[in-house]
Residue, then its C-alpha position, 0 to 999 in steps of 0.5 A: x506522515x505515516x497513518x500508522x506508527x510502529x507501535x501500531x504495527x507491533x501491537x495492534x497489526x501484529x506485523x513480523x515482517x519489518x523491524x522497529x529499524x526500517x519500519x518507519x521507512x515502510x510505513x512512510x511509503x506505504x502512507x504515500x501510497x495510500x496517499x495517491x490512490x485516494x487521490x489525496x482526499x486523506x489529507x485535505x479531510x484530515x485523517x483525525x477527521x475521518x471516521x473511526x472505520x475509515x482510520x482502522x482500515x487506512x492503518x491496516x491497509x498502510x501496515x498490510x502496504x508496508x508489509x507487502x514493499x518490504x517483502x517485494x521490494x524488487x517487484x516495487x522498484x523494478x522498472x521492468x515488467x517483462x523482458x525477452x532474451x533469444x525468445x524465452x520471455x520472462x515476465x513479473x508473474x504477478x499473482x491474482x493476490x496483487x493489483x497493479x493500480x496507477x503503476x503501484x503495486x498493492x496486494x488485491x485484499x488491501x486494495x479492496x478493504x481501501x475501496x471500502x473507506x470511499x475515499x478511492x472514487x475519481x471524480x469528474x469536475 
């Protein structure tokens, strides 16, 4: 389930990268993404359970996600970071505005609005 809709995306985000065709595909992914780096706390909380703060940013953050995948899409898939052909090496030339977070990649900024919902904290039991 997407924590955001393509209305939201649309009208609320004002998002132009993605279409009201694959939107729905990128929005899914990026709330699986959002999913696993707050370690699933999302959805034994409830989303409808969290505060009207933590649901603004969790939507902006999955639509900035969706955004960045469907920009980057070789970057998100790839499996190869860095490669080296007759010694010239070329690597993914991932900028300081991207973090690699648990093998995913997340634009820095989103990564820290996300941080500031609490939910992204790993405990120890």
């Amino acid at each position: 389930m997407a924590y955001a809709d393509v209305s939201y995306y649309m009208d609320e985000y004002k998002g132009t990268v993605l279409t009201e065709e694959n939107a729905g595909r990128y929005l899914d992914m990026a709330s699986d993404v959002v999913d696993q780096l707050t370690f699933y706390r999302i959805h034994a909380i409830l989303f409808e359970n969290l505060t009207e703060f933590q649901k603004e940013i969790i939507k902006s953050v999955v639509c900035a996600v969706a955004d960045f995948s469907c920009e980057n899409e070789d970057l998100v898939e790839s499996a190869v970071s860095s490669y080296s052909i007759n010694g010239v090496s070329i690597g993914s030339g991932i900028s300081p505005s991207v973090k690699l977070v648990g093998g995913m990649y997340i634009p820095s900024l989103a990564y820290q609005k996300l941080l500031a919902t609490g939910l992204c904290v790993p405990v120890c039991r």
